[in-house]
N, C-alpha and C positions, 0 to 999 in steps of 0.2 A: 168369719175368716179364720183360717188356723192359724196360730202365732207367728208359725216357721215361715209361712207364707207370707206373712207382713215381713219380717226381717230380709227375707229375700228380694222383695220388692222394694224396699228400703235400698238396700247396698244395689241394688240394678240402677234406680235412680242416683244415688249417688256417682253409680261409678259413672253415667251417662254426662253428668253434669265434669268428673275428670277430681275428685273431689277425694277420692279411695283410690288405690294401685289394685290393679290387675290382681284376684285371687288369685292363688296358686299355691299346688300341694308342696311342690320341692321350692328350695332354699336357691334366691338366685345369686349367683359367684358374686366375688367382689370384682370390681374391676382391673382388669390383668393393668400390673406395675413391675416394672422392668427391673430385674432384679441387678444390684451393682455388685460388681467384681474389682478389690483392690489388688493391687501388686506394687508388694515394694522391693527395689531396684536397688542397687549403688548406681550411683550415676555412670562410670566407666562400663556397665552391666548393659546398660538403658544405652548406650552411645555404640556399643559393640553390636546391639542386636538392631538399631536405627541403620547401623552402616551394612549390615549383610540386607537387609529390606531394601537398603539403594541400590546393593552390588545387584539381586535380586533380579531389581528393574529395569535397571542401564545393563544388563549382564555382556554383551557387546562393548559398550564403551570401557568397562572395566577391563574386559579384554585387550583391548587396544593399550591401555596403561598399562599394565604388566609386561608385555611385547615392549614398548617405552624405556621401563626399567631396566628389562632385561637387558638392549639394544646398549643401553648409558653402559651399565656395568663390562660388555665386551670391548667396546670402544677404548683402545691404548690412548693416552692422555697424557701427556709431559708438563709437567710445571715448565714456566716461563723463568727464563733464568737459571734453571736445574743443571750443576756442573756433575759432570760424567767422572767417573774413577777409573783409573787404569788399569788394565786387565792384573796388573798384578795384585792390587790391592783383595781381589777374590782368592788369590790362592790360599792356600791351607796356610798355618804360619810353620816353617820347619822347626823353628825354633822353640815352638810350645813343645815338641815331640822329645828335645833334650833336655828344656826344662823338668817336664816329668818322670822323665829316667833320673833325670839328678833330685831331684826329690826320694825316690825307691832307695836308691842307693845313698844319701845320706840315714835314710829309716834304718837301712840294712845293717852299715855300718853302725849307729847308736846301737841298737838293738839286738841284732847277733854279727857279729865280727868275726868271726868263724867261717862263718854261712859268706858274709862279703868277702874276705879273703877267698876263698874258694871259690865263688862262682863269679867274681866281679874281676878280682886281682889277678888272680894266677891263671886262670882260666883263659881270660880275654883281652889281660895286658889295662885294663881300665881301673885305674886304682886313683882317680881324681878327686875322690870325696878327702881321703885318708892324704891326700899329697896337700890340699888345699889347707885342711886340719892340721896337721903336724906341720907343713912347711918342710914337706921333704920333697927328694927327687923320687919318680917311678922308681926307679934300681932298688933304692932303700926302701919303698913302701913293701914291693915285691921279695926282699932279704928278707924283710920286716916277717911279713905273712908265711914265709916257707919255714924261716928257723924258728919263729915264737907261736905262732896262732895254730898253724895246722900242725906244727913239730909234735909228735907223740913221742922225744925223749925227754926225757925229766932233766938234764943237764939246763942251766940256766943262758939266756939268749942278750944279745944286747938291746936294752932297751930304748928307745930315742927319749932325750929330756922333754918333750912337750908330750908325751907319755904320762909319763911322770907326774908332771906339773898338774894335768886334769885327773888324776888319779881318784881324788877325793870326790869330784863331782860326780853329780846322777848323770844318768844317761842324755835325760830331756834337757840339761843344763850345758852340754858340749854343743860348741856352734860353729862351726867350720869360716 
């Protein structure tokens, strides 16, 4: 008998008896293993994307709640106990409106006295900053402004003594 033929006859016996695996020319696979996928999260990440997967599901019932909220939020609602204010309490306040003109016109006067003479005093009879400052009467503030501040003659005017007396101070330092 030929060699080949004994070994052949050999491994047929064997593989009969289950003793050898199946010859074969190709290489058989491994067995398919599932291959794992990690994903890392923050948790607020992982709870954001849970909740749109619910909204997802229930997408009706989510509906309904929104309609819900929106429903609450038009709905007028009064605390219990809630005392009402008088329509006047809404109004504008008039008195911020003079406050701030008396503010300008204190600036005005520190600042340029000229300019307040002229456009405050003599102009429009309102010479309140300069009446309140000095302790004088309108007549005198308005004497005051026509013969000394706007006066373009050189001849000397009379001065009031609270004039005077704040002579020395800076501007920011007089305070009516």
């Amino acid at each position: 008998m030929n060699p080949y033929a004994r070994v052949i006859a050999l491994l047929a016996a064997a593989a009969a008896l289950g003793g050898v695996p199946e010859a074969s020319s190709f290489v058989h696979p491994a067995p398919p293993s599932r291959a794992t996928t990690r994903l890392h999260l923050e948790n607020h990440i992982a709870e954001m994307i849970d909740e749109e997967m619910e909204r997802l599901k229930n997408l009706q019932f989510w509906h309904r709640q929104q309609d819900e909220k929106a429903r609450k939020g038009r709905e007028p609602s009064i605390p219990q106990g809630f005392d009402f204010n008088s329509p006047g309490d809404f109004q504008q306040n008039a008195g911020a409106a003079q406050k701030i003109q008396m503010r300008k016109d204190k600036r005005m006067a520190r600042d340029d006295p000229a300019r307040y003479c002229a456009d405050r005093c003599v102009s429009t009879g309102n010479c309140q900053v300069w009446e309140e400052m000095f302790e004088m009467a309108p007549a005198e503030v308005q004497k005051f402004c026509k013969e000394c501040v706007l006066s373009e003659e050189e001849e000397p005017c009379d001065v009031p003594e609270k004039f005077i007396e704040n002579a020395g101070l800076n501007p920011w330092e007089l305070h009516p």
